[in-house]
C-alpha positions in Angstrom: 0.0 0.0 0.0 1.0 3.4 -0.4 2.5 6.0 2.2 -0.7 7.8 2.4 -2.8 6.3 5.7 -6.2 6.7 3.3 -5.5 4.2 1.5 -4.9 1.8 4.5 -8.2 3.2 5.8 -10.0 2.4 2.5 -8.9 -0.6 2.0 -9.5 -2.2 6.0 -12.9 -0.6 5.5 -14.1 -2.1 2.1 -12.0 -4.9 1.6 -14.2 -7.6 3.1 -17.3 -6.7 1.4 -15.2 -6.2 -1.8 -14.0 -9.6 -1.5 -17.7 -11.2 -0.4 -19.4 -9.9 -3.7 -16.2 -10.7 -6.0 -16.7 -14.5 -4.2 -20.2 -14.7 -5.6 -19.4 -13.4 -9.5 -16.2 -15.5 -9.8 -15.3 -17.9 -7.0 -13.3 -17.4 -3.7 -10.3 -18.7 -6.0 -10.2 -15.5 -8.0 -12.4 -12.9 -5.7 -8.8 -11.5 -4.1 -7.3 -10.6 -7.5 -10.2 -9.1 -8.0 -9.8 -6.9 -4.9 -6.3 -6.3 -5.7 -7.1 -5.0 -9.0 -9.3 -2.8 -8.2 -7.4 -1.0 -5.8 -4.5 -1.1 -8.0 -6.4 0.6 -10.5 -7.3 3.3 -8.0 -4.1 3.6 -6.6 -2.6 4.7 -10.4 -5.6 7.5 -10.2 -3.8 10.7 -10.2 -5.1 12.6 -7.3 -7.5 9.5 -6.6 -9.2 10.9 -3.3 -9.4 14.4 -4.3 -11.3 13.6 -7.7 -13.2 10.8 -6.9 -16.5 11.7 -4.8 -17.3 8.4 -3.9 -14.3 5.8 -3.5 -16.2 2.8 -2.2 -18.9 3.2 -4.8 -15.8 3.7 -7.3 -14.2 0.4 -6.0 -17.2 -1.6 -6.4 -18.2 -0.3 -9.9 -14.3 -1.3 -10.7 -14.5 -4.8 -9.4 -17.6 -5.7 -10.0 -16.6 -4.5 -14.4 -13.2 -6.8 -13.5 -15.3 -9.7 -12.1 -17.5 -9.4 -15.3 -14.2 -9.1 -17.6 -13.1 -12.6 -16.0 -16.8 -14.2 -16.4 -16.7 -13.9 -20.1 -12.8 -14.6 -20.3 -14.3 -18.1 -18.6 -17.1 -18.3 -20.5 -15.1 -18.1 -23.5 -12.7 -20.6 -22.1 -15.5 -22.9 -21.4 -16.9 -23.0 -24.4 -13.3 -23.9 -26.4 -13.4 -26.6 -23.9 -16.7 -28.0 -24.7 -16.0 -27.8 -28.4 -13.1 -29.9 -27.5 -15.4 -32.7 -25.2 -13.5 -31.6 -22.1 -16.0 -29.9 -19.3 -13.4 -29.5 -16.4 -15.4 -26.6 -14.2 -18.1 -28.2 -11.7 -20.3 -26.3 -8.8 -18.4 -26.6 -5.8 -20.6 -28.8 -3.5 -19.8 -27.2 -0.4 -21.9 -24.2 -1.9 -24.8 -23.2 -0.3 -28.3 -23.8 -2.5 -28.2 -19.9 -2.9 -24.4 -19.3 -3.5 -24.9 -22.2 -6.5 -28.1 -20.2 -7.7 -26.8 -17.3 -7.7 -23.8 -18.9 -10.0 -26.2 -20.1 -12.4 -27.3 -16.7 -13.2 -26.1 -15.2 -16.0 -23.1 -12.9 -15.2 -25.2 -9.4 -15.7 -28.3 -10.5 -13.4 -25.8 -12.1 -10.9 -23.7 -8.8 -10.9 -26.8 -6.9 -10.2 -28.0 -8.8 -7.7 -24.9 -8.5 -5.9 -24.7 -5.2 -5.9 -28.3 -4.6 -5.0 -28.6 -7.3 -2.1 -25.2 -7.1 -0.7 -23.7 -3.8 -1.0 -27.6 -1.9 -1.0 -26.1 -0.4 -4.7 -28.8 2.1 -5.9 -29.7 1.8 -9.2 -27.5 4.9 -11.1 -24.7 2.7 -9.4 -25.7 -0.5 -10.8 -25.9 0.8 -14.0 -23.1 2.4 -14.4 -20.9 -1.1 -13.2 -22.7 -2.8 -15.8 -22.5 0.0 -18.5 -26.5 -0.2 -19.1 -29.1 2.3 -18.7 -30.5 3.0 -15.3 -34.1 2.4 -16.5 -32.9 -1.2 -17.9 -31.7 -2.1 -13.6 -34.9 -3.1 -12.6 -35.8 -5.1 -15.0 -32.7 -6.7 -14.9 -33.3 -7.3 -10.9 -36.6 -8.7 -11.8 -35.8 -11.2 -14.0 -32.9 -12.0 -11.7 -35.4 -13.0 -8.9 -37.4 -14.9 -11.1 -34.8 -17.1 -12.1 -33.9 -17.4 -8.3 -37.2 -18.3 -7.3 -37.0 -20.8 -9.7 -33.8 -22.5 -9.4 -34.6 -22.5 -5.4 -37.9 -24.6 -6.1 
């Protein structure tokens, strides 16, 4: 970390909920580079705390875009695999029946839903981590649930 005590601060104060929502989009194995990415990003921000009105909503809009960035690097990695017959990534089974729902959603509903219901994310800030429109947020939560309510059946 850097000389400056804010960053310590920022980090001790938002790294464990950072961490928690990067666990549900991509796994515990990846949720700490995650972390680390974001507040290495931030940390090359000239003037980071002066500019930035918002720093926790900043960080979460950052690792919840690199969480999103890996889940399609996967997806695309998944997909060469199953062209190939190979399907090497299984739901953990230690996973609770929510944690393995919530993994089943696609990565957009699943990144919404985290911010929502874990990090209380109002809409403007949900949409601008997902780069969509504000008005599309609610929507996107709805259909979210539904899928929930259905895969917890």
């Amino acid at each position: 970390m850097s000389a400056d005590p804010r960053w310590q601060a920022l980090y001790a104060a938002c790294r464990p909920a950072l961490y928690r929502s990067a666990a549900l989009l991509v796994g515990e194995a990846e949720a700490e580079e995650v972390v680390q990415d974001a507040f290495e990003r931030a940390m090359r921000e000239r003037d980071f705390f002066t500019k930035v009105r918002d720093p926790v909503a900043w960080l979460r809009t950052v690792s919840t875009r690199a969480a999103l960035g890996r889940l399609r690097r996967r997806a695309l990695f998944d997909r060469a695999l199953s062209i190939v017959g190979r399907q090497d990534h299984q739901v953990d089974p230690l996973r609770t029946d929510l944690e393995a729902a919530l993994a089943r959603l696609p990565a957009k509903q699943r990144a919404a839903v985290v911010l929502r219901y874990y990090h209380d994310a109002p809409y403007a800030e949900i949409a601008s981590a997902l780069e969509i429109d504000v008005e599309s947020v609610g929507p996107l939560l709805t259909r979210a649930r539904a899928a929930l309510r259905e895969s917890l059946k």
